[in-house]
C-alpha positions as CSV (number, residue, x, y, z in Angstrom):
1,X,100.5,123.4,53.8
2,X,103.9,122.8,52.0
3,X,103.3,121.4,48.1
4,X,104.7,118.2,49.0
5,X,103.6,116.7,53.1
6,X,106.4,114.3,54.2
7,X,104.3,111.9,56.5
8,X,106.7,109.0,56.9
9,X,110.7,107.7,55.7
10,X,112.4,105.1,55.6
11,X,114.9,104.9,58.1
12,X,117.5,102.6,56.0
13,X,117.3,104.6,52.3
14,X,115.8,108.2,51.4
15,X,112.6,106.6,50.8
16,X,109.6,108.9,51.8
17,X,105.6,108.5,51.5
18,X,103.3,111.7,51.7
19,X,100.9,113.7,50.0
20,X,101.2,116.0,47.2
21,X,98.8,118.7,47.3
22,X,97.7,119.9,43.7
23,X,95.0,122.1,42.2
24,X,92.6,119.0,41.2
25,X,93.3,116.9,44.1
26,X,95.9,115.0,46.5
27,X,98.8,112.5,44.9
28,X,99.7,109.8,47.5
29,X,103.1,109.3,47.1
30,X,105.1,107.5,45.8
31,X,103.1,107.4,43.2
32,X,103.1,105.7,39.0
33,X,102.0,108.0,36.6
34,X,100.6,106.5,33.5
35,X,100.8,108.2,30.3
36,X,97.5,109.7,28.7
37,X,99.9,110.5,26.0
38,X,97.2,112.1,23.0
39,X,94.8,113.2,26.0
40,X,93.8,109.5,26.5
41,X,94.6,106.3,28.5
42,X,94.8,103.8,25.4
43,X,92.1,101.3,25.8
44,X,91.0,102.8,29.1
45,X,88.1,105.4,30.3
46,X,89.9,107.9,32.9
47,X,87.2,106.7,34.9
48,X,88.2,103.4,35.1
49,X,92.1,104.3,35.4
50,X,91.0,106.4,38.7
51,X,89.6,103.5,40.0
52,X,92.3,101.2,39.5
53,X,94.1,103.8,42.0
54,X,95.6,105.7,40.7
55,X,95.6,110.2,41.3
56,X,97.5,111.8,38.3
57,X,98.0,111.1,34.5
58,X,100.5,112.6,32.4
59,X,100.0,114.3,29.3
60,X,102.1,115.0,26.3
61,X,102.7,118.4,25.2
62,X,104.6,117.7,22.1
63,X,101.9,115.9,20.6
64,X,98.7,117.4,22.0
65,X,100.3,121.0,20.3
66,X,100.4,119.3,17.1
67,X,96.9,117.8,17.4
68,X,94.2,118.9,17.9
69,X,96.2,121.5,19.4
70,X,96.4,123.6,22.6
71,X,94.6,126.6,21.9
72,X,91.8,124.1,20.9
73,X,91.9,122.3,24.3
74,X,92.4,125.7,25.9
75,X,89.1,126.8,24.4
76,X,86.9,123.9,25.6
77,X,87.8,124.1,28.9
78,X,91.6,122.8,29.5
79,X,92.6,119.2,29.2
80,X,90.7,118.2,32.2
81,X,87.5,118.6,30.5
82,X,88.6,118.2,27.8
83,X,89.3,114.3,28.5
84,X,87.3,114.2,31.5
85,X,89.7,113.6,34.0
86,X,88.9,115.0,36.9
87,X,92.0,114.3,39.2
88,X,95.7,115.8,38.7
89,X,97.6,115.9,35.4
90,X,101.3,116.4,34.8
91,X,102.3,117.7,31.3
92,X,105.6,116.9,29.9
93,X,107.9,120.1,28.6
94,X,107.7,118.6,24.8
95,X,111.8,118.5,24.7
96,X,112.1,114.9,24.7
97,X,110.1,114.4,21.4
98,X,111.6,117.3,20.0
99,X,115.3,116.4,20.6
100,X,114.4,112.6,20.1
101,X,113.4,113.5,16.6
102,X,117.1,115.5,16.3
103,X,119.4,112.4,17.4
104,X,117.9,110.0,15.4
105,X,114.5,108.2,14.7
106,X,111.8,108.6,17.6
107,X,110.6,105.6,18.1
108,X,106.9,104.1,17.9
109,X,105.7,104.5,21.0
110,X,106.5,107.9,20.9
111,X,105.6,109.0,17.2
112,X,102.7,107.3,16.9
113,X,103.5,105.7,12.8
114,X,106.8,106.2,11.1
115,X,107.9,109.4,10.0
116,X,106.1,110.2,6.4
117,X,107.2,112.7,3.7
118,X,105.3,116.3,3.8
119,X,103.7,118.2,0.6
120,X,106.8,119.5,0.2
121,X,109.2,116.5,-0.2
122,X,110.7,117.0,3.3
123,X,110.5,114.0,5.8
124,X,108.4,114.4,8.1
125,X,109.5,114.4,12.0
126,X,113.0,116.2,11.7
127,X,114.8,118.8,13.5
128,X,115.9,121.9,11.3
129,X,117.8,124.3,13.6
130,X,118.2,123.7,17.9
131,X,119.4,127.5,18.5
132,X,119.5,129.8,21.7
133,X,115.8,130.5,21.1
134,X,114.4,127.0,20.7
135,X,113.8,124.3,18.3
136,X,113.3,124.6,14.7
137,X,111.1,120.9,13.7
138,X,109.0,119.4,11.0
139,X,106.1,117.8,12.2
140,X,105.7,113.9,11.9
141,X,102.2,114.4,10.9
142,X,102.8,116.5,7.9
143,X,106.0,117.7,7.5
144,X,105.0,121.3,7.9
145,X,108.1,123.2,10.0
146,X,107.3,123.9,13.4
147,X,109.1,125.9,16.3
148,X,109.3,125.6,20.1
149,X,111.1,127.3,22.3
150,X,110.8,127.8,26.4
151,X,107.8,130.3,26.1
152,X,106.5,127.9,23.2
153,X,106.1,125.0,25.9
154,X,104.9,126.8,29.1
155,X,102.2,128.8,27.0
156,X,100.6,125.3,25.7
157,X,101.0,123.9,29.2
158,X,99.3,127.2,30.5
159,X,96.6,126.5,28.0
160,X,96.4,122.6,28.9
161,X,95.8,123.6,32.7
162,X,97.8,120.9,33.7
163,X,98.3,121.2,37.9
164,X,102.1,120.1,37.1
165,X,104.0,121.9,34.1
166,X,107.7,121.1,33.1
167,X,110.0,123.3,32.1
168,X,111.7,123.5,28.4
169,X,114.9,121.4,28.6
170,X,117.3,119.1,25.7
171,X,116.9,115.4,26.2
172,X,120.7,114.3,25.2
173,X,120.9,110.9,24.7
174,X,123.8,108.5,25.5
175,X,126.1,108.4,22.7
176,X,126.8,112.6,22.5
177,X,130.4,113.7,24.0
178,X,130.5,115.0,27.4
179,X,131.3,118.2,25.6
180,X,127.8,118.4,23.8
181,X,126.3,116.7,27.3
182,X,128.1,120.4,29.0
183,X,126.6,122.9,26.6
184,X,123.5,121.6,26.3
185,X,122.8,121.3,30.4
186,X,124.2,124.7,30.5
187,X,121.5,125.9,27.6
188,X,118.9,123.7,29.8
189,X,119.7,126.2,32.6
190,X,118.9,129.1,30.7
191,X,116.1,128.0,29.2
192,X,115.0,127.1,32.9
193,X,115.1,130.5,33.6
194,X,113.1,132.0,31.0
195,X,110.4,129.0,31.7
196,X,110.3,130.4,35.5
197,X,110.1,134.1,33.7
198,X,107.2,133.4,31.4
199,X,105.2,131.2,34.2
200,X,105.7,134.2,36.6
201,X,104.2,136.4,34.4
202,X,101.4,134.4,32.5
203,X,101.2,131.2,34.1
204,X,97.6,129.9,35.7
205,X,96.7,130.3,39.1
206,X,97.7,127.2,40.9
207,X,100.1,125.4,37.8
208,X,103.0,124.8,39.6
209,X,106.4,124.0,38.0
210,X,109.2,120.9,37.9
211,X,112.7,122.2,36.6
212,X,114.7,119.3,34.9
213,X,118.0,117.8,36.2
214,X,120.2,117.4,32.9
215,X,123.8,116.5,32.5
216,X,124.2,112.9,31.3
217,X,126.1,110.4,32.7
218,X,128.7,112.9,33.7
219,X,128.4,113.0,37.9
220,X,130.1,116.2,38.4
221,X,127.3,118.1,35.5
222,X,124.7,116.3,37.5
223,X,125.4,117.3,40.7
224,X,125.9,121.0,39.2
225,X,122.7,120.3,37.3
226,X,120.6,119.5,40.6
227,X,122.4,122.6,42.5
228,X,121.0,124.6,40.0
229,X,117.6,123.4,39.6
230,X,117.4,123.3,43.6
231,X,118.6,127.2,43.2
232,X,115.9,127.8,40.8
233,X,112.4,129.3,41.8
234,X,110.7,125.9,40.4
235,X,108.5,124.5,42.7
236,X,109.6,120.9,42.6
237,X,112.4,118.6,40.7
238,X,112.3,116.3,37.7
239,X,115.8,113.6,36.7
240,X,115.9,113.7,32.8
241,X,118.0,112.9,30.3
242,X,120.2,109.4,29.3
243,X,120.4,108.2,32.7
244,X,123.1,105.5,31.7
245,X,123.9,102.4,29.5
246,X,122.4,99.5,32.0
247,X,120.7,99.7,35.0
248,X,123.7,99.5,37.3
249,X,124.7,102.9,35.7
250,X,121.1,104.8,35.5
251,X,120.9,103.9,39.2
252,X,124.4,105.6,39.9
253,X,122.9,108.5,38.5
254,X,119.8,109.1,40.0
255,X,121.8,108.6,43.2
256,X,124.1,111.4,42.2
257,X,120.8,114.0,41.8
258,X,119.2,112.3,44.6
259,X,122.0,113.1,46.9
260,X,122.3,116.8,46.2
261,X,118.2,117.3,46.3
262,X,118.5,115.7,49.5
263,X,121.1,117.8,51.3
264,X,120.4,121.1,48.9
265,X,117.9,124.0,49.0
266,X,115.4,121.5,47.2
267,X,115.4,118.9,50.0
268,X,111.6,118.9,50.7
269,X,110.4,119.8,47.3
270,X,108.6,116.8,45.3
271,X,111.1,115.1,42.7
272,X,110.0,112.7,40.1
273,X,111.8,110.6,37.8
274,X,111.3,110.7,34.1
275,X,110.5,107.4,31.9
276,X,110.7,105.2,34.6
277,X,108.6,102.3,35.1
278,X,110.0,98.8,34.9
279,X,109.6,96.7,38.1
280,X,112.9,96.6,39.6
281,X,113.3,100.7,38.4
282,X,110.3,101.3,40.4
283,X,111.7,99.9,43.8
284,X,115.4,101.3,43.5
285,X,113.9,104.3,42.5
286,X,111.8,104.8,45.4
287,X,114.6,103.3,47.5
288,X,116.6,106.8,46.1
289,X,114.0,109.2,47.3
290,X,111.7,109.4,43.8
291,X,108.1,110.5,45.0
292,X,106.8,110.2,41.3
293,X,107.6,107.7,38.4
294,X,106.2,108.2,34.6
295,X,106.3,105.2,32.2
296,X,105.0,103.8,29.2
297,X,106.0,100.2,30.3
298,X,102.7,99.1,31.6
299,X,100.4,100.2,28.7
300,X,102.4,99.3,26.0
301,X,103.5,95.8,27.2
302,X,99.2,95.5,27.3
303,X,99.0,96.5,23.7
304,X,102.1,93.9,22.4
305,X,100.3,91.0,24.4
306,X,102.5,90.6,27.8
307,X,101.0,91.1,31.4
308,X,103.4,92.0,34.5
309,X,103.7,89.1,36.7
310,X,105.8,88.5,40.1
311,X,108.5,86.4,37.5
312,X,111.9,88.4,38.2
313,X,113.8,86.2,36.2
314,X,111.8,87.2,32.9
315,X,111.8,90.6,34.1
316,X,108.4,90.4,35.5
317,X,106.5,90.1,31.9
318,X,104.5,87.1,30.3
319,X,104.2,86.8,26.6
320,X,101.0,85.7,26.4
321,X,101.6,85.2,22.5
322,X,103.8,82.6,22.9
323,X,102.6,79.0,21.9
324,X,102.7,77.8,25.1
325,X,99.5,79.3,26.2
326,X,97.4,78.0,23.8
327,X,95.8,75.2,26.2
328,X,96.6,76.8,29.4
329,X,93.5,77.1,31.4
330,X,94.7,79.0,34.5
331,X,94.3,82.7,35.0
332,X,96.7,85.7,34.1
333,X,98.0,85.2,37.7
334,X,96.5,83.4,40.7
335,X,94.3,85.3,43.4
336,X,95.1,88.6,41.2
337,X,92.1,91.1,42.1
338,X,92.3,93.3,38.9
339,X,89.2,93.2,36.9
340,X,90.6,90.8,34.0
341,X,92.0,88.1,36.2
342,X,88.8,88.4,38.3
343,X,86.5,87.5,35.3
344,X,88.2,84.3,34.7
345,X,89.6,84.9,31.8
346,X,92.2,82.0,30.7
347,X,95.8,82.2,29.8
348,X,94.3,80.5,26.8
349,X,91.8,82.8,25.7
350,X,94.0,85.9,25.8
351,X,96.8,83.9,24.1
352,X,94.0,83.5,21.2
353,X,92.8,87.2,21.4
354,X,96.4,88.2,21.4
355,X,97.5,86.1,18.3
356,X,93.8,87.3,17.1
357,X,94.9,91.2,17.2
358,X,91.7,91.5,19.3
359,X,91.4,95.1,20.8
360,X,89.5,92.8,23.6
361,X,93.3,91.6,24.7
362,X,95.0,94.7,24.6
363,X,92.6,96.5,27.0
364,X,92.8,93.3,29.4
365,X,96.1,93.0,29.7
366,X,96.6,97.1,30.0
367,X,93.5,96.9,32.9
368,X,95.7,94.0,34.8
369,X,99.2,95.8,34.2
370,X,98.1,99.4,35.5
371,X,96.1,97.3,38.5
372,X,99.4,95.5,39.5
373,X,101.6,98.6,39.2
374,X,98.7,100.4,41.5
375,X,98.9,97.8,43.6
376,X,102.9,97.5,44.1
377,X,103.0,101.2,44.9
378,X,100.6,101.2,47.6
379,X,102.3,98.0,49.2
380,X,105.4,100.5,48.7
381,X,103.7,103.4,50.5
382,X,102.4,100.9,53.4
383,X,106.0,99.6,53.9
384,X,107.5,102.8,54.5
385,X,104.4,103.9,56.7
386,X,104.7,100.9,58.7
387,X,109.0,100.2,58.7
388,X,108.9,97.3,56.9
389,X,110.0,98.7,53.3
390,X,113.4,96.9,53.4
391,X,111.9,93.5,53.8
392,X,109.2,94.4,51.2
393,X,111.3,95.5,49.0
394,X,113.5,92.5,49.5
395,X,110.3,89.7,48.9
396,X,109.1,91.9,46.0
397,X,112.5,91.3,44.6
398,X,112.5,87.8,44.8
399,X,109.2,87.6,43.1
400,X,106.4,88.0,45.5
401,X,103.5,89.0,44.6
402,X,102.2,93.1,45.5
């Protein structure tokens, strides 16, 4: 059974719905992944994340080798048990905090708090040194220096036990030179190599591995960039990297990798498509051919009071903190089945919990935004069973409802 079982495509796009076959389970695809960033769905039980739908979290090994720290997790049983997740889990390689932290400030979401000052009068959450052999960093927790390096990631993935592990690769952001954007994809290469190496040798029986497109903005490095991934012994394909300025642009660039992946070696291996999870990203991106999509965007717009809506024009959020709500006595969003809207719960009543800083609001309006991201991606995954995903793409668009 190949990793990744193509049942159905789309006949007008590269759009494809299967099943990805993992260690703890299937993936339907395509397929959301929210983050369970620190080994943890903020606001949510795994339990109750599984049965909004979804098959796979993702967690982060950046911050889950700073604390409580892998060999920790490895000890009690992998992350799994650890947070008692019982389905699939894709680990991150850890290069985009690292790297994040070595072009400038990383931000909230990512960090956690701002970056503090360690016992020894260094700030906290700085590179030192980005060198052939990895990353030189101080921790954001304390300031004490840190390294990783390709073997670095792969061995706290191993320890994790994640069913997904990506490789070691440099996260360049927009505003570096296409010279820098070059050398760096190029060192992404070779670090790819000695990720595949180190697996081979020591990884866990079933962990398979995603090598990372790289190369910018740049289409010729990201063509090259996918060629070589595709080359590579990895067993499927992650897009990486500053995907572009606007959405026009990031678009343009996942079609470049797309396009390669499609026709190259990699052509039936599972791709997924890093960051990604506003509305609109989600459907162009499973228009390209993207079987998997990670995201903060529905968790954190729960935590800062807004809910995703069918409302294209305001990019498919409501700020429930906004004065407006204060007397309005309709629902989140009419005939909505998630378990918030269900209840009853008033427009005005989460307004007040919002503006309240109730922990009650944040975990509503996270429970509604997973369930209406769950719920799109299935419509998705009907529509390119059935031959209707141009026309559900299209009403989806225009602000129908998932």
């Amino acid at each position: 059974m190949p990793l990744l079982d193509v049942r159905s495509r789309d006949p007008g796009s590269r759009a494809r719905a299967g099943v990805l076959h993992l260690a703890h389970g299937p993936v339907r695809t395509p397929a959301f992944v929210p983050l369970a960033t620190k080994a943890a769905i903020k606001t949510l039980e795994p339990h109750e994340v599984a049965a909004l739908g979804y098959d796979m979290v993702l967690g982060n090994t950046f911050h889950l080798f700073l604390a409580p720290g892998h060999d920790l997790i490895g000890g009690l049983g992998g992350l799994h048990r650890f947070m008692r997740w019982d389905g699939p889990i894709i680990t991150d390689s850890g290069g985009f905090q690292v790297f994040s932290m070595g072009h400038g400030a990383v931000a909230d979401e990512i960090k956690g708090r701002a970056p503090g000052v360690g016992a020894d009068g260094h700030r906290a959450g700085r590179v030192s040194a980005i060198e052939e052999r990895g990353v030189t960093f101080r921790s954001y927790l304390d300031g004490a220096e840190r390294f990783m390096g390709p073997e670095t990631s792969m061995e706290v993935q191993a320890a994790l036990g994640s069913d997904i592990a990506l490789v070691f690769d440099e996260c360049t952001p927009f505003n570096v030179s296409r010279d820098y954007t070059a050398r760096s994809t190029e060192r992404t290469h070779r670090w790819l190599e000695r990720c595949l190496a180190w697996h081979g040798e020591h990884g866990p029986p079933g962990q398979v591995v995603y090598g990372i497109v790289q190369g910018g903005v740049h289409e010729d490095l990201r063509r090259e960039s996918s060629q070589v991934i595709a080359a590579s012994g990895c067993d499927g394909v992650a897009i990486g990297g500053s995907l572009g300025e606007h959405k026009a642009q990031m678009y343009e660039v996942v079609d470049w990798a797309a396009d390669e992946l499609e026709r190259g070696a990699a052509a039936g291996r599972p791709r997924h498509l890093l960051g990604i999870g506003d509305i609109d990203d989600l459907l162009r991106g499973v228009e390209l051919g993207m079987d998997t999509f990670d995201c903060a965007m529905p968790t954190r717009l729960g935590r800062h009071g807004m809910a995703i809506v069918p409302d294209p024009e305001r990019r498919w959020r409501l700020d429930l903190g906004k004065a407006r709500h204060k007397l309005a006595d309709e629902p989140l969003m009419e005939g909505c089945p998630c378990p918030a809207c269900a209840a009853g719960y008033s427009r005005a009543y989460l307004h007040y919990l919002v503006r309240a800083r109730e922990v009650t609001a944040m975990r509503l309006l996270t429970i509604h935004n997973l369930a209406y991201v769950a719920r799109l991606m299935a419509s998705l995954r009907a529509a390119i069973g059935d031959g209707t995903l141009a026309a559900r793409v299209a009403a989806l668009r225009g602000g129908a409802a998932p």
